[in-house]
C-alpha positions in Angstrom: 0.0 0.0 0.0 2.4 2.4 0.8 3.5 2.2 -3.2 0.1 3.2 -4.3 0.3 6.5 -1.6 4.9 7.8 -2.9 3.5 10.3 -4.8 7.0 10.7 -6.5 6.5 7.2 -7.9 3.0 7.8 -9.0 4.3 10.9 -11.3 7.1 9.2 -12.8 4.8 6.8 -13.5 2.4 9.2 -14.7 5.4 11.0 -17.5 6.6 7.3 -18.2 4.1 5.1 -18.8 1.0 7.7 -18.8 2.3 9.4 -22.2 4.3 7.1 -23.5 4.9 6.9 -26.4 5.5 10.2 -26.5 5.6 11.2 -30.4 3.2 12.4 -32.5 1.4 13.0 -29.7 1.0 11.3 -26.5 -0.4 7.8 -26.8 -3.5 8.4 -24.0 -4.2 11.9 -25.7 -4.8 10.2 -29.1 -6.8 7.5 -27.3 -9.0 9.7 -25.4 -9.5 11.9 -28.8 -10.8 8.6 -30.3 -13.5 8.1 -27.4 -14.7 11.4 -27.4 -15.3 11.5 -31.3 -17.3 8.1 -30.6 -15.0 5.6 -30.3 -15.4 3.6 -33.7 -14.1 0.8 -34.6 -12.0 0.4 -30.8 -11.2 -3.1 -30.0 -11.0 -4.6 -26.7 -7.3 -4.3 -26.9 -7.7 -0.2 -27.4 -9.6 -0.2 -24.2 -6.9 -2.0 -22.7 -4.7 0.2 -23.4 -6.5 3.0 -21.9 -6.9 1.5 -18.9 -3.3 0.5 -19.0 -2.0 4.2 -20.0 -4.3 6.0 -17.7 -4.3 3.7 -14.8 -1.2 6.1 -13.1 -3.5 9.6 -13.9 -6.3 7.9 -11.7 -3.5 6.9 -8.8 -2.6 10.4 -9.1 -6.2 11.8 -8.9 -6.7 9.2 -6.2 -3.6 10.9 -4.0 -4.6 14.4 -5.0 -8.0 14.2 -3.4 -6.8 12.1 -0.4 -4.5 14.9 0.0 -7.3 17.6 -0.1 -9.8 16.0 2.3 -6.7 15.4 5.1 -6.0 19.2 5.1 -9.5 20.0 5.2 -10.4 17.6 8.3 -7.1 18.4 9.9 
């Protein structure tokens, strides 16, 4: 557990394997353009690969608002 709460870990995973790969553009930007124009034609292996490249975005969001309540409860 206390991988899932290093927030230094979750960033570098977050430029790593969150955006990679990084040219033209990065690989979870082009995947979340293709969802939000209606997702045609994705396979289960494209959604896969969401999950898989935006899994560290959601740990991150996950320690962000963890991070918000302590302070406000504290």
């Amino acid at each position: 557990m206390k991988l899932l709460n290093d927030w230094k870990l979750i960033c570098l995973l977050c430029l790593t394997l969150g955006l990679a790969p990084f040219f033209p553009e990065p690989h979870i930007i082009g995947k979340l353009k293709w969802i939000s124009g209606g997702a045609t034609g994705m396979q289960f292996k494209d959604w896969f690969d969401v999950l898989l490249h935006g899994f560290p975005f959601v740990l991150l969001l996950r320690i962000v608002i963890i991070k918000i309540f302590q302070t406000k409860t504290n």
